[in-house]
C-alpha positions as CSV (number, residue, x, y, z in Angstrom):
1,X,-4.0,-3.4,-12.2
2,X,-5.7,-3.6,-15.4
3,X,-5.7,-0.5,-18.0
4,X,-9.4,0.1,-17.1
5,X,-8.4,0.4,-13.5
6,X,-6.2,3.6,-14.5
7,X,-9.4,5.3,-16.1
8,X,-10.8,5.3,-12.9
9,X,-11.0,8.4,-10.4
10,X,-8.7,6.8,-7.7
11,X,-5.7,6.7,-9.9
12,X,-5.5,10.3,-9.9
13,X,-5.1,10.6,-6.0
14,X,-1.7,12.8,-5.4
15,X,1.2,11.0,-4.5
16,X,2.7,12.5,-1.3
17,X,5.9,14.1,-1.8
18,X,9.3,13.2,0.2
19,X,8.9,16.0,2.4
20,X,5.2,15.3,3.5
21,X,6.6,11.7,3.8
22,X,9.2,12.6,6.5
23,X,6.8,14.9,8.3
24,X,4.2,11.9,8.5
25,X,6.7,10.0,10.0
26,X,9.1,12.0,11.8
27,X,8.3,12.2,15.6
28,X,9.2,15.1,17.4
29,X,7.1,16.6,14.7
30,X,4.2,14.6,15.5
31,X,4.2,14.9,18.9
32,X,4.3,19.0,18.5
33,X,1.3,18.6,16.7
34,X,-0.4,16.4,19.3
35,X,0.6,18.9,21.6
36,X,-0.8,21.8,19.6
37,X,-4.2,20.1,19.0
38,X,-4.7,19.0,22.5
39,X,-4.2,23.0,24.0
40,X,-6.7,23.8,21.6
41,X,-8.8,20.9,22.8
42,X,-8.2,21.7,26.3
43,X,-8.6,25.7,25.8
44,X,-12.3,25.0,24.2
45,X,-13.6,22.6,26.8
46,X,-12.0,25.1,29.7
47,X,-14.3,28.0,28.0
48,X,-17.2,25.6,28.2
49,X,-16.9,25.0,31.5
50,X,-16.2,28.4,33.0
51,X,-18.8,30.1,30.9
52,X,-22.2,31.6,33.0
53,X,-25.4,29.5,32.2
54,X,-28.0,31.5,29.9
55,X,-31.7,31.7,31.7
């Protein structure tokens, strides 16, 4: 990296911190959060389907 590079607005993206670090990585976690997002998924798409047609 040059010093111009450091002017520019990427070099102030956030660094993630250790515990957001483990959590990316840590896979029980992930897998609960799969879980979650596919109930919700599944939930939404089950309304959808069991909704009456509008005339």
């Amino acid at each position: 990296m040059t010093p111009a590079d450091l002017t520019r607005p990427i070099s102030y993206a956030s660094v993630p911190t250790r515990g957001t670090r483990f959590m990316r990585t840590f896979v029980p976690y992930q897998l609960l959060r799969f879980t979650i997002i596919n109930v919700k998924m599944l939930r939404l798409l089950s309304r959808a389907h069991h909704t009456k047609p509008r005339r």
